[in-house]
Structure formats: C-alpha cells, structure tokens
VMD Tcl script that builds the backbone (N, CA, C; Angstrom):
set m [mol new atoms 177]
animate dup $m
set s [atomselect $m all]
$s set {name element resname resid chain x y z} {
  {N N UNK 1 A 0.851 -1.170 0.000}
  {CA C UNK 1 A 0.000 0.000 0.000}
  {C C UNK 1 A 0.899 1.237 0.000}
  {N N UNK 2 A 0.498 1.984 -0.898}
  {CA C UNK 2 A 1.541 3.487 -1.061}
  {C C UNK 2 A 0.300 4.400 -0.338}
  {N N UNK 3 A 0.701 5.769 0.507}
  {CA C UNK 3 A 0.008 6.611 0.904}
  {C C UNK 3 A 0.734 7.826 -0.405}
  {N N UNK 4 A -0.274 8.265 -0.884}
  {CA C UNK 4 A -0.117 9.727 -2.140}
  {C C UNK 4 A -0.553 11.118 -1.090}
  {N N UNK 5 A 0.381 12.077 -1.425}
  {CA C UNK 5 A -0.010 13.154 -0.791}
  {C C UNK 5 A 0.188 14.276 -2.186}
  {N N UNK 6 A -0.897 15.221 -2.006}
  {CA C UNK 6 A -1.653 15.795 -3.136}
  {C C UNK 6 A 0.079 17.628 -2.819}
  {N N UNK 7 A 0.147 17.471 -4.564}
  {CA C UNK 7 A 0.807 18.885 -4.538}
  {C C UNK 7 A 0.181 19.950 -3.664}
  {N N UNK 8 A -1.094 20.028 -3.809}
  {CA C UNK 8 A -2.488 21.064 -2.742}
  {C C UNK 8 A -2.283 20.542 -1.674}
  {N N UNK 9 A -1.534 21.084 -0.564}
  {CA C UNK 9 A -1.630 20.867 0.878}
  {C C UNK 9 A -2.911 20.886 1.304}
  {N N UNK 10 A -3.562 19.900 2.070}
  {CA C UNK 10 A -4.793 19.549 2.778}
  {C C UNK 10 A -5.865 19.451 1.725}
  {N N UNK 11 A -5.852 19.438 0.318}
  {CA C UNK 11 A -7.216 18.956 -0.238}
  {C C UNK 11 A -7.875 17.422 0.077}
  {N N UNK 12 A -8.798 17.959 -0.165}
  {CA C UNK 12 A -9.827 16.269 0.021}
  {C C UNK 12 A -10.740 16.278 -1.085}
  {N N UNK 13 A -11.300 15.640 -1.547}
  {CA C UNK 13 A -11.591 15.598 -2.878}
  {C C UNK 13 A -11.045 13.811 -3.841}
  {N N UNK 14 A -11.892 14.297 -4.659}
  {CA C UNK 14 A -11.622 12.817 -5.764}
  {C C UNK 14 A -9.988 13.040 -6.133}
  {N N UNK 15 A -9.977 11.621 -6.396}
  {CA C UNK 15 A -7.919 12.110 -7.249}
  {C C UNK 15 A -7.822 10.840 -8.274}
  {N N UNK 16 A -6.608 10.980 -8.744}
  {CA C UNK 16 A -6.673 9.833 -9.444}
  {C C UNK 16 A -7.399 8.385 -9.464}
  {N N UNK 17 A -7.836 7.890 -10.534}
  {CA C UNK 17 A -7.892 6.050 -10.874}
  {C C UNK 17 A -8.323 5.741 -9.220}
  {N N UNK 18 A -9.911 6.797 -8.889}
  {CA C UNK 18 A -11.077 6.377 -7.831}
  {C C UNK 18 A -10.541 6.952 -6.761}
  {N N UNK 19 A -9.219 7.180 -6.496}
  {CA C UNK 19 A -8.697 7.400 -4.796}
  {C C UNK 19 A -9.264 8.799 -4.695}
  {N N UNK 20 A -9.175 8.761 -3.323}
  {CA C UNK 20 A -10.199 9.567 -2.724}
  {C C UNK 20 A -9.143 10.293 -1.846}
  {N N UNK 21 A -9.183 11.782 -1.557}
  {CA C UNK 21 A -7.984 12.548 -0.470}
  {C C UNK 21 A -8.978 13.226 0.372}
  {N N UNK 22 A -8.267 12.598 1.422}
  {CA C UNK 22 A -8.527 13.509 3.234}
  {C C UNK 22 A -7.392 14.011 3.525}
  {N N UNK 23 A -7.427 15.469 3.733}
  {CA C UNK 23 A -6.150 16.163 4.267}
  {C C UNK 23 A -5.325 16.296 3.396}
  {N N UNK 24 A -5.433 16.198 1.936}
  {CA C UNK 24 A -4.034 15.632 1.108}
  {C C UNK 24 A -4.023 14.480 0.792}
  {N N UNK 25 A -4.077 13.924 1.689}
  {CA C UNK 25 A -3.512 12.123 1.813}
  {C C UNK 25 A -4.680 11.314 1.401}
  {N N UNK 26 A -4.107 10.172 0.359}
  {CA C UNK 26 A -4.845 9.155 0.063}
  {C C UNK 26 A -4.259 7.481 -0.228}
  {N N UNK 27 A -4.589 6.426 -0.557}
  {CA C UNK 27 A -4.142 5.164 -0.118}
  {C C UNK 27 A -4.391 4.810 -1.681}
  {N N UNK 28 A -3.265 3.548 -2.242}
  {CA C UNK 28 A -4.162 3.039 -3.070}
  {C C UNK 28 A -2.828 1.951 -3.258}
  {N N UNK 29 A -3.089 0.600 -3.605}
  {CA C UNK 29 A -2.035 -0.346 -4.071}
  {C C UNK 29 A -2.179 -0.470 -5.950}
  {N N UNK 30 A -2.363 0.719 -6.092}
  {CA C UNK 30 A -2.681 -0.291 -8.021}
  {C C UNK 30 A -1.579 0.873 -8.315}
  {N N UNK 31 A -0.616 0.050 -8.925}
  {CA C UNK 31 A 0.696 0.084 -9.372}
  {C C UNK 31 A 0.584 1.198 -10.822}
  {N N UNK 32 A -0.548 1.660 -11.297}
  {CA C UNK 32 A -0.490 2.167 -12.460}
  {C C UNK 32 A -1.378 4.222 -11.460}
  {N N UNK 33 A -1.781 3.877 -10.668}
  {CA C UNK 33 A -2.456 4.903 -10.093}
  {C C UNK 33 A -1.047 5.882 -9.113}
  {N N UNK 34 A 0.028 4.966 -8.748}
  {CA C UNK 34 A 1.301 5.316 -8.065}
  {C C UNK 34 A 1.721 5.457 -9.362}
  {N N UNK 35 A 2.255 5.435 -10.161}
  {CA C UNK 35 A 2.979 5.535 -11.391}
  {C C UNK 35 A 2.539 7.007 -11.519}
  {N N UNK 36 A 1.206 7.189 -12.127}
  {CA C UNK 36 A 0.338 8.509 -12.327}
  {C C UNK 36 A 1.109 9.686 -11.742}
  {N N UNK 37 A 0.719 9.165 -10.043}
  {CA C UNK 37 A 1.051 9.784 -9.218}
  {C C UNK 37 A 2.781 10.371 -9.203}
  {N N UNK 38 A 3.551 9.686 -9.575}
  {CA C UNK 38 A 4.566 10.090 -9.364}
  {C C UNK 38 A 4.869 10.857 -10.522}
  {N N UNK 39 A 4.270 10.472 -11.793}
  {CA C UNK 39 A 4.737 11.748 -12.743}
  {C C UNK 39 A 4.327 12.853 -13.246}
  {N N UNK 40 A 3.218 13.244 -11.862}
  {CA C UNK 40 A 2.430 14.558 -12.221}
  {C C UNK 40 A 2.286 14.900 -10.614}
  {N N UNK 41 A 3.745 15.420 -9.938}
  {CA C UNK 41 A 4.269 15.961 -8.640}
  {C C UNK 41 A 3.418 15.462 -7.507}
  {N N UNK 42 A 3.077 14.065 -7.280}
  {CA C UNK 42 A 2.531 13.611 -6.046}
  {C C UNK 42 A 3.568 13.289 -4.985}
  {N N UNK 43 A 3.519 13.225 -4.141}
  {CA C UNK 43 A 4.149 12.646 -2.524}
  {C C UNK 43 A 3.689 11.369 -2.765}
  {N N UNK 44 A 4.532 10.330 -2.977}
  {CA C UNK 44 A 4.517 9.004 -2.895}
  {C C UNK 44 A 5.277 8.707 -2.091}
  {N N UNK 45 A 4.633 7.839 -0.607}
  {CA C UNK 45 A 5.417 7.434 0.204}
  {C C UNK 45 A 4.905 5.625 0.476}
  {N N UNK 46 A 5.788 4.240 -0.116}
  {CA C UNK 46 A 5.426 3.188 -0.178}
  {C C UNK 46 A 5.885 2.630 1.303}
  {N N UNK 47 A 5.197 1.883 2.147}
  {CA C UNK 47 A 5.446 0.920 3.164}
  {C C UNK 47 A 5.700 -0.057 2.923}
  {N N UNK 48 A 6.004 -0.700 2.167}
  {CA C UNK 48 A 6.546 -1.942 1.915}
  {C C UNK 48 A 8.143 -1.698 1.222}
  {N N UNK 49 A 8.953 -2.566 2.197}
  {CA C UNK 49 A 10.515 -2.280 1.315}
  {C C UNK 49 A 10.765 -2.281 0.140}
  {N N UNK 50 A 11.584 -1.742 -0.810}
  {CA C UNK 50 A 11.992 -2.135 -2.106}
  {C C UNK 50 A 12.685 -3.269 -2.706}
  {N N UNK 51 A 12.427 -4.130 -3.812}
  {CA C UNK 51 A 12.955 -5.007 -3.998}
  {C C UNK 51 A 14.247 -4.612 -4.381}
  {N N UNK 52 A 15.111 -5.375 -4.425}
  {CA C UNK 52 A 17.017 -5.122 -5.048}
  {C C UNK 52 A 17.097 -6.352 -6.113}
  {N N UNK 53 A 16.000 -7.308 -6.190}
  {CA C UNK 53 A 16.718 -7.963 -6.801}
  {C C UNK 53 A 17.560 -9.146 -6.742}
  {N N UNK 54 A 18.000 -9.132 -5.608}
  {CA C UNK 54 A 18.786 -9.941 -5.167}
  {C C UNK 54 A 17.983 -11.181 -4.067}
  {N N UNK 55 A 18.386 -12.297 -3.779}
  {CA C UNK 55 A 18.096 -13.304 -3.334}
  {C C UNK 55 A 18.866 -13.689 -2.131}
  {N N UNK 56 A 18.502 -14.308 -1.306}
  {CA C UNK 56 A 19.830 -14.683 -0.573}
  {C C UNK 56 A 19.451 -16.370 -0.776}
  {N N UNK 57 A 20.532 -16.539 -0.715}
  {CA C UNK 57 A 21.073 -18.304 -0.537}
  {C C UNK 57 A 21.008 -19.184 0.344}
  {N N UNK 58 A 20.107 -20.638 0.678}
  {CA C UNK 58 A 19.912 -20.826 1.566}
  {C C UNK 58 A 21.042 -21.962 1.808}
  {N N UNK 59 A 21.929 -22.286 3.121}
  {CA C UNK 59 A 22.564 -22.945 3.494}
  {C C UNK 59 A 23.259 -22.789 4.563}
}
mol reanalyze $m
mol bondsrecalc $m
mol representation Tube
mol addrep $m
C-alpha cells in the first residue's frame, strides 16, 4: 500500500484512478495509479521495502 499526498496541501476531494484525499492524503495499491502519481508531482510514500533484486542463498 503506497500513501499519495496531493501537490495542494490539505485537499480532500476525488484524485486519481477512484482514490479519494482527506487532508491531502490518500491510499491506493494499483501500481499504475502510483505511477500517475509520481509523474504529475505527487508525494509518494510506499510501506513496503523495495525489492534489489537480489536473493539470498539458503545454506
């Protein structure tokens, strides 16, 4: 789940692909609505770590 925070400090209102903003802030996991978001000046902040890619080895 990514939390989006709106360029407009404290709007609430409709926003992108259905999400909805209280205070600014709104929730959404669909990977194409964060995308949006990030290339038209949103605050994207994701809770879940980033992948690297990498694996570790079990033994």
């Amino acid at each position: 789940m990514a939390t989006l925070r709106t360029p407009i400090e404290g709007f609430t209102g409709p926003g992108p692909g259905g999400t909805t903003f209280v205070n600014g802030e709104a929730e959404t996991d669909d990977p194409a609505v964060i995308a949006y978001a990030r290339r038209h000046g949103y605050e994207v902040e994701d809770d879940e770590p980033k992948k690297t890619g990498r694996t570790a080895k079990a033994g």
